[in-house]
N, C-alpha and C positions, 0 to 999 in steps of 0.2 A: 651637139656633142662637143664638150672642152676638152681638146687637145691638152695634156700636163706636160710641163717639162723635161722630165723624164722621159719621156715619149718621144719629145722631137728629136730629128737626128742633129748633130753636130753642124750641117752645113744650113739648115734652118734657123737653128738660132745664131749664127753669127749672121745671117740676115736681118735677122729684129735689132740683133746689136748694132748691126748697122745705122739704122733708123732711128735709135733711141740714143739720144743726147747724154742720157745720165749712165754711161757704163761704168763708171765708178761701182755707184750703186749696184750695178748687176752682180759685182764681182763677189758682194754679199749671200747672192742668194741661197749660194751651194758652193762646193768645192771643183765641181765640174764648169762651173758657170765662170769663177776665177781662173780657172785653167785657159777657156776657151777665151776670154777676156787679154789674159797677158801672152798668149800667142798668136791673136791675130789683129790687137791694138796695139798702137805708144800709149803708153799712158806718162801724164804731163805732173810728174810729183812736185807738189806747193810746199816750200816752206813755210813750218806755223808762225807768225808774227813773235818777235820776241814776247816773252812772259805769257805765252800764249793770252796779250790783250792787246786791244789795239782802239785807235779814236780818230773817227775821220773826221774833218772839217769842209765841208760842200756850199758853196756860195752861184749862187745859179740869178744874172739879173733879168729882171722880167720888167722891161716896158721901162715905169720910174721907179720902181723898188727892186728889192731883193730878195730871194727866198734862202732862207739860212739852217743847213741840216748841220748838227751837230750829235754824229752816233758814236756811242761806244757799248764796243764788247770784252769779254769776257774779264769783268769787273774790275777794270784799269783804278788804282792810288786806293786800293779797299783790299782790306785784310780777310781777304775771302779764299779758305781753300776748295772751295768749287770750282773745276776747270771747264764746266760750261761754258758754251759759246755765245749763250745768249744773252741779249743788251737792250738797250734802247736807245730811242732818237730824239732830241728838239726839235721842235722846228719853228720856227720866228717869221715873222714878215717885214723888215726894212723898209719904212718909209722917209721921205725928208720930212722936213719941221712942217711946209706948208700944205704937206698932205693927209698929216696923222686928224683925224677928228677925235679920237680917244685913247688911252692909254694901251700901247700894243701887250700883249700877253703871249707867250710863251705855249706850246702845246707839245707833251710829251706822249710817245708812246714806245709802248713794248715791243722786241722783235723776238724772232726764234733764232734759236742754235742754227737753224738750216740757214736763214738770212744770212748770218756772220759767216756762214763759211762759203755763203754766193759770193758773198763781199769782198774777202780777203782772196777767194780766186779771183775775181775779175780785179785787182788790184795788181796782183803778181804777173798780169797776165798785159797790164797795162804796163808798167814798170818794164817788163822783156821786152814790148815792142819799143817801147821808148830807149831801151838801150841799144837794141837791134837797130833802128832809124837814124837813133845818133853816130852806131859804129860807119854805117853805112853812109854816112852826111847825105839824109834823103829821109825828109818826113813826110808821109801822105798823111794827113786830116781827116781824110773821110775811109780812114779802114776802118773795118767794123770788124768786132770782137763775139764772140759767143755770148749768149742768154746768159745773163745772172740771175735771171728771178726765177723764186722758189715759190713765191706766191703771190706776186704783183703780176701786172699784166702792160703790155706795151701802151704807148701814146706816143702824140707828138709831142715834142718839147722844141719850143721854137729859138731857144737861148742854149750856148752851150756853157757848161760850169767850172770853175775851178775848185783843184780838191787838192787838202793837204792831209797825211798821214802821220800819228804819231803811233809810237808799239813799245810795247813794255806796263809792268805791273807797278811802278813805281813813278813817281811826280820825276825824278832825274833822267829815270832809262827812255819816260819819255823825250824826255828835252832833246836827250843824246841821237835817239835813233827819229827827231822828226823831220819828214820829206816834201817838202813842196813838188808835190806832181806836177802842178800847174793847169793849163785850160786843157780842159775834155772837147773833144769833139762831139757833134750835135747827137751823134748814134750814141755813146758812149755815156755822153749826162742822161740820156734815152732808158739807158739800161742800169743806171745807176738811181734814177729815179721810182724806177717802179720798186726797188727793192726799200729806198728810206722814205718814200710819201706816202704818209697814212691813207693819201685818199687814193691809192696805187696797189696798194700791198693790202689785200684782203686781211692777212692774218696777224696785222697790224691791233693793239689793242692799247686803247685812253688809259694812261695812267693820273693818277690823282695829284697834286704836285701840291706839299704843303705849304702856303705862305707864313713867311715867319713877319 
């Protein structure tokens, strides 16, 4: 027998809410659901990036090379009036001179709407403790932050990354509004990876990239 929503009393389902990481999401379900959501959570309201678009830059060293993420969403320097959130990623592999055997290549893939906005939470969320740490002159490295992934899956990452942030719909607003976050902590490029590595993020898909 499937208990329905409806059905359960008030003090049940602030139990499940409890438990379930995505109450955002609940507050959709119903009207009763958002009731019960904004009276007995915080809820942590994100500013959308300027021009609602944004381009991360993620450099993560592994070993002798480098792993090179380069994601953008919701169609940053393109005359696009779609305000979708969804984008995609590069991603490169840096080697030095004496280690390349053949011409390295470039591998792009597609991301979802729901990615870009794991992303730009855990952004805003990195950003407040970094202000937070700095007002306080006292940074701990190894805090850990909430799940970002919507469809990757954890690993270990044994390097930690630096990430820089630009935001805006235009080549200028980017220049203007771009922030060198600086080096992530081990958890942190942890959780930022499962969301930009195609071989991490299931719903990750090959896009075709034309040589000119």
């Amino acid at each position: 027998m499937v208990l329905s929503v409806g059905l359960m009393p008030d003090e049940v389902l602030v139990l499940i809410m409890q438990a379930h990481s995505g109450k955002t999401d609940t507050r959709a379900l119903a009207p009763r659901c958002r009731k019960l959501v904004d009276a007995n959570f915080e809820i942590r309201h994100v500013r959308p990036p300027n021009g609602k678009s944004f381009v991360i830059d993620f450099e993560v060293d592994v070993h002798e090379s480098k792993h090179l993420y380069c994601a953008q969403f919701g169609h940053p320097c393109q005359a696009v009036e779609d305000e979708d959130f969804a984008g995609s990623v590069t991603f490169a592999k840096w080697l030095p001179a004496y280690l390349r055997s053949k011409v390295q290549q470039e591998v792009v893939h597609s991301l979802q709407e729901s990615d870009g906005c794991a992303l730009w939470k855990f952004i805003s969320k990195v950003r407040s403790q970094r202000e937070r740490a700095s007002s306080e002159d006292s940074v701990d490295s190894s805090a850990s932050t909430a799940s970002v992934t919507s469809s990757g899956s954890f690993a270990t990452c044994s390097k930690a990354g630096h990430l820089t942030v630009c935001e805006g719909k235009t080549q200028e607003s980017m220049e203007n509004r771009r922030e060198v976050i600086g080096r992530l902590s081990v958890v942190e490029t942890d959780m930022l990876l499962s969301v930009l590595d195609h071989r991490r993020n299931s719903q990750a898909r090959k896009m075709e990239v034309a040589i000119s």
